[in-house]
One Martini backbone bead per residue (centre of mass of N, CA, C, O) as a GRO file, in nm:
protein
  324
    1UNK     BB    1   0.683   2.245   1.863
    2UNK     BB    2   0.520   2.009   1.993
    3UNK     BB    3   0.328   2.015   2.289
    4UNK     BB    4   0.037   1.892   2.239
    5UNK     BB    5  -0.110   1.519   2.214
    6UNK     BB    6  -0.372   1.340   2.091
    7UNK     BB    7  -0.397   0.977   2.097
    8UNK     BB    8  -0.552   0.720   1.968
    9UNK     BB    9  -0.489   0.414   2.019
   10UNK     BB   10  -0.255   0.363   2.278
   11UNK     BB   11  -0.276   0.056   2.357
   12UNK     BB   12  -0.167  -0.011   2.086
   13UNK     BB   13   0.096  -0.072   1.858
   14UNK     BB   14   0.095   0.232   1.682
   15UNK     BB   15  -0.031   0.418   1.987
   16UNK     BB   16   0.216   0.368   2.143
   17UNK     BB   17   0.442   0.418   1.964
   18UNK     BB   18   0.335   0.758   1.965
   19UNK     BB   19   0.396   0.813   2.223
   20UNK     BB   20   0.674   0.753   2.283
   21UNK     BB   21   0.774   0.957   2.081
   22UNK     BB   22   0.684   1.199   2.172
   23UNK     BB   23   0.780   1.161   2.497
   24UNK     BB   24   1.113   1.165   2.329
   25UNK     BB   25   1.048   1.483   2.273
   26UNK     BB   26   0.868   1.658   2.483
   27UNK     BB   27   0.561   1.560   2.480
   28UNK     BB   28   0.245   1.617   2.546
   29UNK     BB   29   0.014   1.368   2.602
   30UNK     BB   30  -0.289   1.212   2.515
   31UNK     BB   31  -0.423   0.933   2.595
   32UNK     BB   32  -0.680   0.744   2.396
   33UNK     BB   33  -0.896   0.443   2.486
   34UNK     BB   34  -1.110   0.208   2.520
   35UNK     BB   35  -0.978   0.116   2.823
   36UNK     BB   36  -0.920   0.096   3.094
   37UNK     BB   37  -0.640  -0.046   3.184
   38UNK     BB   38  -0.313  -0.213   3.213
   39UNK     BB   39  -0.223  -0.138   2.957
   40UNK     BB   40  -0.312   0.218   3.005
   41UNK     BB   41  -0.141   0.208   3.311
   42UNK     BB   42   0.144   0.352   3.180
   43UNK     BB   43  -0.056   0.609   3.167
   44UNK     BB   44  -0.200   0.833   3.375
   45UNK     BB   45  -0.326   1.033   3.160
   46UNK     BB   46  -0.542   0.841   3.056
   47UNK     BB   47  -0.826   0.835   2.826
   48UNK     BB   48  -1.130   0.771   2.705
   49UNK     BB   49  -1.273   0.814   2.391
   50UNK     BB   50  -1.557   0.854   2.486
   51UNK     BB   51  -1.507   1.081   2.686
   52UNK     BB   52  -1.404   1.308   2.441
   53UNK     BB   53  -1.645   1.267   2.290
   54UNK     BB   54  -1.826   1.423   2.538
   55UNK     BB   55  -1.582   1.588   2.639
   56UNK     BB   56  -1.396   1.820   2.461
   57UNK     BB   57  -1.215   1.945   2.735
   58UNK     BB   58  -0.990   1.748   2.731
   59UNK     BB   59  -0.827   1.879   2.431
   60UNK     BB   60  -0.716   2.104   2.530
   61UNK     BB   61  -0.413   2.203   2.445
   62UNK     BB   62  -0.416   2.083   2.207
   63UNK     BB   63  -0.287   2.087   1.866
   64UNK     BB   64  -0.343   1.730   1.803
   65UNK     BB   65  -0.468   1.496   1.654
   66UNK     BB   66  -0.424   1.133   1.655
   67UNK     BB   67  -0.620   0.872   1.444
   68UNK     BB   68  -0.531   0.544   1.565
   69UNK     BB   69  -0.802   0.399   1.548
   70UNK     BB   70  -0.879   0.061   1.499
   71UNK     BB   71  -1.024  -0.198   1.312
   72UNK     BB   72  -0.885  -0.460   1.194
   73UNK     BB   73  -0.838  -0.775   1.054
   74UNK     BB   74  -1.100  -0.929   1.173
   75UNK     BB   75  -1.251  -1.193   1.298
   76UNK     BB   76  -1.604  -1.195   1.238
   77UNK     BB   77  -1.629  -0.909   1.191
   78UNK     BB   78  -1.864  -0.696   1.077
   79UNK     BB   79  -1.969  -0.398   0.914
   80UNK     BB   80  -2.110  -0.234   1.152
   81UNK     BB   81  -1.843  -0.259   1.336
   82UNK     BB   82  -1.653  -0.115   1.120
   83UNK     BB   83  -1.833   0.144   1.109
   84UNK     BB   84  -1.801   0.256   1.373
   85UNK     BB   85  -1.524   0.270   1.435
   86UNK     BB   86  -1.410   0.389   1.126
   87UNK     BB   87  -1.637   0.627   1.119
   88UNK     BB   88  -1.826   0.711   1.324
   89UNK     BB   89  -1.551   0.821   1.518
   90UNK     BB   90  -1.439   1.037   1.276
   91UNK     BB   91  -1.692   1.241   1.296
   92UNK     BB   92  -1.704   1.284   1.629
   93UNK     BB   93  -1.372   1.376   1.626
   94UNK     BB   94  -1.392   1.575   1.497
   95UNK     BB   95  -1.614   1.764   1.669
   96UNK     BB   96  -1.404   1.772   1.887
   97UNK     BB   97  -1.211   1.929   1.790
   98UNK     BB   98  -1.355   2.171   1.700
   99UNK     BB   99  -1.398   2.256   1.982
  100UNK     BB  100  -1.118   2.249   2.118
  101UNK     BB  101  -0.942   2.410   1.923
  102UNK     BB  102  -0.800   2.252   1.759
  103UNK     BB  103  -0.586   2.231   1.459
  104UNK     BB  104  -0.512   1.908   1.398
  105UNK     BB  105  -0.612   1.627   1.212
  106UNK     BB  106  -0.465   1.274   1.204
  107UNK     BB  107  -0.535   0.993   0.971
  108UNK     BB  108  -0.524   0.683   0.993
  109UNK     BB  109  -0.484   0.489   0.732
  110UNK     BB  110  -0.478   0.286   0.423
  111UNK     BB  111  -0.339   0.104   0.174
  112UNK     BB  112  -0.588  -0.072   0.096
  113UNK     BB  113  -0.775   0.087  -0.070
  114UNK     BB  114  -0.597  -0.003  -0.357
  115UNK     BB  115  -0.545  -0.286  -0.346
  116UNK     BB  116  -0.428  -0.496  -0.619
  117UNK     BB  117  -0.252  -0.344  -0.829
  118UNK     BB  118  -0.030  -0.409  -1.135
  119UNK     BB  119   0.063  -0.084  -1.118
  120UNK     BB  120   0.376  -0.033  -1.043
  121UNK     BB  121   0.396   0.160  -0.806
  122UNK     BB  122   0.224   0.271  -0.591
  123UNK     BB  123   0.013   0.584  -0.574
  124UNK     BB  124  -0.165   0.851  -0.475
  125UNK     BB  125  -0.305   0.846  -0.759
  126UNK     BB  126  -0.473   0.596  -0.732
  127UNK     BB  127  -0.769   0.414  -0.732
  128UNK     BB  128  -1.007   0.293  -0.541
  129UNK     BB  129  -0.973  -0.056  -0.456
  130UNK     BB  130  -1.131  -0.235  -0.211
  131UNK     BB  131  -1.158  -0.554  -0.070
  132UNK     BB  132  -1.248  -0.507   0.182
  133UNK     BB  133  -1.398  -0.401   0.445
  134UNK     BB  134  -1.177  -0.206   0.600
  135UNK     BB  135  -1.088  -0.065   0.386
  136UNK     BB  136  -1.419   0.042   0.279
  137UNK     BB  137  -1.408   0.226   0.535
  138UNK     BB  138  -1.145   0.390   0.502
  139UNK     BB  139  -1.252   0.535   0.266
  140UNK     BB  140  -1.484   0.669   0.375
  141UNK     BB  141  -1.331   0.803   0.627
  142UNK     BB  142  -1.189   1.005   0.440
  143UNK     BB  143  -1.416   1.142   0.274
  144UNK     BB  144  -1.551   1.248   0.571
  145UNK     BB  145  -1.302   1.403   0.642
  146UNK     BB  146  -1.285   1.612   0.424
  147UNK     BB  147  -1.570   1.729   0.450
  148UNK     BB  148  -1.569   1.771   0.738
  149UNK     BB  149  -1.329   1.953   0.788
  150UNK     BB  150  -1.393   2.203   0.610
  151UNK     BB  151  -1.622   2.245   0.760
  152UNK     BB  152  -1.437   2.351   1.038
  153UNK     BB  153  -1.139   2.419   0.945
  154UNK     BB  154  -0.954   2.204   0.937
  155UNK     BB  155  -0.630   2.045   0.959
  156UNK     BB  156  -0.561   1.769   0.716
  157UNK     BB  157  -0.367   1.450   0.735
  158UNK     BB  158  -0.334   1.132   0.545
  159UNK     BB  159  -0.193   0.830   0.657
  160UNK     BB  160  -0.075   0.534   0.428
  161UNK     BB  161   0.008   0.256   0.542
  162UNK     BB  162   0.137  -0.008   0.572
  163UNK     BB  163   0.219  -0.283   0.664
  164UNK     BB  164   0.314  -0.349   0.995
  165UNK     BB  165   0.621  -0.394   1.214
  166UNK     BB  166   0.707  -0.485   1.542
  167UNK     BB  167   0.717  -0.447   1.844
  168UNK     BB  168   0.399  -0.529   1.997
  169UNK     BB  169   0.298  -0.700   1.797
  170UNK     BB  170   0.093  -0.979   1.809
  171UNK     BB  171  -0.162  -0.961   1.544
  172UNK     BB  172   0.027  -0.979   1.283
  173UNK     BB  173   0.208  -1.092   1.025
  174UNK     BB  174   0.465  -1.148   1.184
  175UNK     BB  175   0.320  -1.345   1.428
  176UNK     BB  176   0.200  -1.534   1.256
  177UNK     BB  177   0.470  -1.643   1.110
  178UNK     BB  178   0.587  -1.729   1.351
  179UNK     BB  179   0.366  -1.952   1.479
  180UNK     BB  180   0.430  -2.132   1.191
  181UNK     BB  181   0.731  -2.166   1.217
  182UNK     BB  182   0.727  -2.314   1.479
  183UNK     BB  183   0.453  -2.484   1.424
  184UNK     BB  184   0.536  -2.648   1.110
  185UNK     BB  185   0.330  -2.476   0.886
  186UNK     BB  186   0.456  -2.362   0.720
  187UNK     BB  187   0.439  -2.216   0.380
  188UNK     BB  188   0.523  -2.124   0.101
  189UNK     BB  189   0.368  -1.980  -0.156
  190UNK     BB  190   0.431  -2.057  -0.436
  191UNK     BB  191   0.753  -1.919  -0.582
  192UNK     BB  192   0.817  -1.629  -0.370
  193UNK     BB  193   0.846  -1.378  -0.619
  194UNK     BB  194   0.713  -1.164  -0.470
  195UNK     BB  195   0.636  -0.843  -0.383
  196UNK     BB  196   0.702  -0.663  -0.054
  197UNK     BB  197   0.570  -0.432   0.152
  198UNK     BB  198   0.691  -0.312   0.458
  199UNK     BB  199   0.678  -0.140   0.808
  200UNK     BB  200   0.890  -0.012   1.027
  201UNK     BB  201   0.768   0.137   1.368
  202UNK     BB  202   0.951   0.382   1.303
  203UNK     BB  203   0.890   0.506   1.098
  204UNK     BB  204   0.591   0.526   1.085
  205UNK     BB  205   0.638   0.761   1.318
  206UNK     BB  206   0.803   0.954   1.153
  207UNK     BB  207   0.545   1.023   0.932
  208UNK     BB  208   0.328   1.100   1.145
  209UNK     BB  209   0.444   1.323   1.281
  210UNK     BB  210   0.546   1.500   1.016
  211UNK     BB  211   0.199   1.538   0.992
  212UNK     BB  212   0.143   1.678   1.244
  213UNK     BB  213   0.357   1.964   1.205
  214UNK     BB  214   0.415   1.990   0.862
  215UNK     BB  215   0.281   2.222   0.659
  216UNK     BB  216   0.277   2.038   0.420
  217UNK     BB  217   0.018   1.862   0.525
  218UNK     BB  218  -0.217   2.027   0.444
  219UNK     BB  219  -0.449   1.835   0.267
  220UNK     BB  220  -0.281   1.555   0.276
  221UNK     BB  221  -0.159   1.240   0.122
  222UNK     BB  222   0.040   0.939   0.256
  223UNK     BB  223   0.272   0.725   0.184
  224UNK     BB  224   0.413   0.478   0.440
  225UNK     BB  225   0.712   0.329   0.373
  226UNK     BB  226   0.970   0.178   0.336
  227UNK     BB  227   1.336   0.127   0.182
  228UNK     BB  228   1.193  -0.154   0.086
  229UNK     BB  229   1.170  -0.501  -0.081
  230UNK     BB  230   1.031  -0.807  -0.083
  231UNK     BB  231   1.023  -1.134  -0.097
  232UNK     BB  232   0.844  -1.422   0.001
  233UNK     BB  233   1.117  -1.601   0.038
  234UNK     BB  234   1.323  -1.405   0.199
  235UNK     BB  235   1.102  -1.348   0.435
  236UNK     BB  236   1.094  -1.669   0.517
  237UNK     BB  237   1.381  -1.670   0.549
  238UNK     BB  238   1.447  -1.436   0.776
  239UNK     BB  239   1.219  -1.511   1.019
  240UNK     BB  240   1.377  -1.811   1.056
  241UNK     BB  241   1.642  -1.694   1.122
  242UNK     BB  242   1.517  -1.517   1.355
  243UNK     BB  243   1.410  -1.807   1.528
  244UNK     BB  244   1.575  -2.054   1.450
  245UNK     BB  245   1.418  -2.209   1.211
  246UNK     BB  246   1.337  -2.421   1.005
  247UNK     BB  247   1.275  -2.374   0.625
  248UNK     BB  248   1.051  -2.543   0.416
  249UNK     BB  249   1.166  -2.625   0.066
  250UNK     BB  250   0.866  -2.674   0.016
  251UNK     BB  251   0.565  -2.582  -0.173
  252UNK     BB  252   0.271  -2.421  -0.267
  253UNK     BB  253   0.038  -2.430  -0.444
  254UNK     BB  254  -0.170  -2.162  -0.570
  255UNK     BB  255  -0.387  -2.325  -0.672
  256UNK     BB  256  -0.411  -2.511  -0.428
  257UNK     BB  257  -0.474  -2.295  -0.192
  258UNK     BB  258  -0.718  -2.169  -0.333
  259UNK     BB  259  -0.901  -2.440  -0.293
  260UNK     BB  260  -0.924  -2.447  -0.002
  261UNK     BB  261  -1.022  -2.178   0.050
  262UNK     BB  262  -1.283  -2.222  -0.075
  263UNK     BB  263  -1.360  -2.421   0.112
  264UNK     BB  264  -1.351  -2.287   0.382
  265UNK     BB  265  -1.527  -2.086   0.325
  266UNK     BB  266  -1.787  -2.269   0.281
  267UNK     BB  267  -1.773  -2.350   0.591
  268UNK     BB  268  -1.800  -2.119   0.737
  269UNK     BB  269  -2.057  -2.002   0.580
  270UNK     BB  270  -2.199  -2.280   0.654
  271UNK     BB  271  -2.134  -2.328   0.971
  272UNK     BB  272  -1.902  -2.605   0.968
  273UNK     BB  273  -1.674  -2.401   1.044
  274UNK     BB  274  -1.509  -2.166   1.199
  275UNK     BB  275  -1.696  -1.975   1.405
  276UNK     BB  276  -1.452  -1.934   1.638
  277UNK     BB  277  -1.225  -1.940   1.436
  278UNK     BB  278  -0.953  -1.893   1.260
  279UNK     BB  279  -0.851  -1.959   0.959
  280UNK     BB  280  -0.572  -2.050   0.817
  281UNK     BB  281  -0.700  -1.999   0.532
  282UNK     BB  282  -0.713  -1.748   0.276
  283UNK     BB  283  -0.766  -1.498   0.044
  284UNK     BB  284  -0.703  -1.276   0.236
  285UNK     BB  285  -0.419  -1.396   0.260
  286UNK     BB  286  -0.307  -1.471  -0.006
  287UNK     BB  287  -0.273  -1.181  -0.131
  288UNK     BB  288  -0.084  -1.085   0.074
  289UNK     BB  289   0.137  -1.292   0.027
  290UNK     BB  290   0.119  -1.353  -0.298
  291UNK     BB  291   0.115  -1.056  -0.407
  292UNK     BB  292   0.227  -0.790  -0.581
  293UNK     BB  293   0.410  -0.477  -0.393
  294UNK     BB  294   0.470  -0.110  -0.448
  295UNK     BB  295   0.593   0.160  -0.293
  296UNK     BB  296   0.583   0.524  -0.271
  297UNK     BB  297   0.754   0.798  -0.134
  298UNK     BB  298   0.810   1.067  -0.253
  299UNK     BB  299   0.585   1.272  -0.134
  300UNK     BB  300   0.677   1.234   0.145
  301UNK     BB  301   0.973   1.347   0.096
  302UNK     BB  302   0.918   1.586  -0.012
  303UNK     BB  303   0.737   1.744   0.161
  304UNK     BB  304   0.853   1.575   0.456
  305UNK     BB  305   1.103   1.407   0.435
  306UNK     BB  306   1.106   1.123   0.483
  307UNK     BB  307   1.330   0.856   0.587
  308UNK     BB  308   1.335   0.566   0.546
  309UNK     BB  309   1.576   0.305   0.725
  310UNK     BB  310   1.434   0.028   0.792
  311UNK     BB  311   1.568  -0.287   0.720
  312UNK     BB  312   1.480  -0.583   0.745
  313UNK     BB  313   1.721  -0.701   0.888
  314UNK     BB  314   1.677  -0.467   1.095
  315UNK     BB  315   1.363  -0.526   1.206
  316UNK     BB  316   1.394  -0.827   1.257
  317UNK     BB  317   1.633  -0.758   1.488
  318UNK     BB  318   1.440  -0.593   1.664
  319UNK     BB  319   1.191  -0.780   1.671
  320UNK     BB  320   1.383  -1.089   1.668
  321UNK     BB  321   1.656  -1.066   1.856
  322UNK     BB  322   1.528  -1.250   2.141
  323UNK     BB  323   1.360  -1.539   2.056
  324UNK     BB  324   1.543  -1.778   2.031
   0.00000   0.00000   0.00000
């Protein structure tokens, strides 16, 4: 059993609930934050990442490191400060890991790696294809992160959820989806038959553990997603009524939102609009919700065990079924 473990981007969606997961069985974290703030002091032990990376003696006696901070998908990031907090913080504590004589870190990457092949289910041995700035660094830090880890002898163990959804994550896509479908602006684009696969939050964390602690996940990467996947359809069918709003009958056409995409881009780019805030509708809004993914998780299954049980009806009931 694990004794202690410091987790990076604890004030986090996925870096809080993964503290909260190991503090409930019994094990002792390191919560490492962005900065002492509000988040951050409901864990007394609270430490910034940047403390630990100038002072690696903060680390020892962690057993694990998970690294799960990074920039998500953010409007305004360029490609530079992408590049800071998720590539260039993870070969700095690579080397803070590996000085405190930590054993084993575990690097959370993305499905977005992949970007959207349409031979599905996709799997661990696709291609990297990232379409995104997020992705692109993504990719750099796996192969970084490979690379440091050898040359220092550490322990790495590479997990790529999908989109994950669950309490507490507030600009994720499913807060996106509820706060459109609340003010009456949502709707389904295309004829909303595409699949897609996220993982609920309680999933995710059984997955990230089982590669923190169990031997088989040494050198490997994993695939983590849900038990199920679902239409685009069904998703914004069940969504609405875990809020209580009726969903418009009416579609919008991909062809007809993709032109709008296409005009909002360039009005953006050409500082005409949106300078300051995200714009409703992009190109890649339109991928998340329109292409269709579907993630195999057998080598999970197999090396590791991983059992995810959260189907969406059961997700979204538990994300969303209290704000009615």
């Amino acid at each position: 059993m694990l004794q202690r473990v410091a987790v990076t981007g604890a004030a986090g969606f996925l870096g809080s609930h993964v503290v909260n997961g190991l503090a409930a069985r019994g094990t002792s974290v390191l919560p490492l934050v962005r900065a002492l703030d509000a988040r951050s002091e409901r864990w007394r032990e609270s430490r910034t990442l940047d403390a630990a990376l100038k002072d690696p003696a903060l680390l020892e006696g962690c057993q694990v490191v998970i690294h799960a901070a990074a920039v998500r998908h953010r409007y305004g990031v360029d490609a530079s400060e992408y590049r800071a907090s998720n590539v260039e913080v993870v070969e700095a504590l690579l080397k803070a890991t590996a000085r405190a004589r930590v054993g084993r870190f575990v690097l959370v990457s993305s499905v977005g790696v992949y970007g959207f092949p349409t031979r599905l289910p996709i799997t661990e041995t696709h291609p990297f294809a990232p379409v995104t700035l997020y992705a692109e660094t993504k990719v750099v830090a796996e192969r970084l992160a490979r690379r440091v880890a050898a040359e220092l002898g550490l322990e790495l163990c590479i997990v790529r959820p999908t989109i994950v959804y669950g309490p507490g994550d507030n600009n994720g896509m499913l807060d996106k989806t509820v706060r459109m479908i609340r003010a009456g602006s949502y709707r389904v684009v295309g004829r909303g038959n595409n699949t897609l696969h996220h993982t609920h939050i309680d999933d995710l964390v059984s997955g990230v553990l089982l590669a923190a602690e169990h031997p088989g996940a040494v050198g490997e990467d994993f695939i983590l997603a849900g038990p199920e996947t679902i239409t685009l359809a069904r998703f914004s069918s069940l969504v609405a009524r875990s809020v209580g709003e009726p969903l418009p009958r009416l579609y919008v056409p991909l062809r007809a939102a993709r032109a709008v995409a296409t005009v909002i881009g360039a009005a953006a780019s050409a500082g005409i609009a949106f300078s300051r805030c995200e714009p409703p509708i992009n190109h890649e809004k339109l991928d998340v919700m329109t292409l269709s993914t579907a993630f195999d998780v057998t080598k999970a299954k197999r090396v590791l065990g991983y059992e995810p049980v959260v189907r969406y009806e059961d997700g979204l009931r538990r994300t969303l079924g209290d704000t009615r």
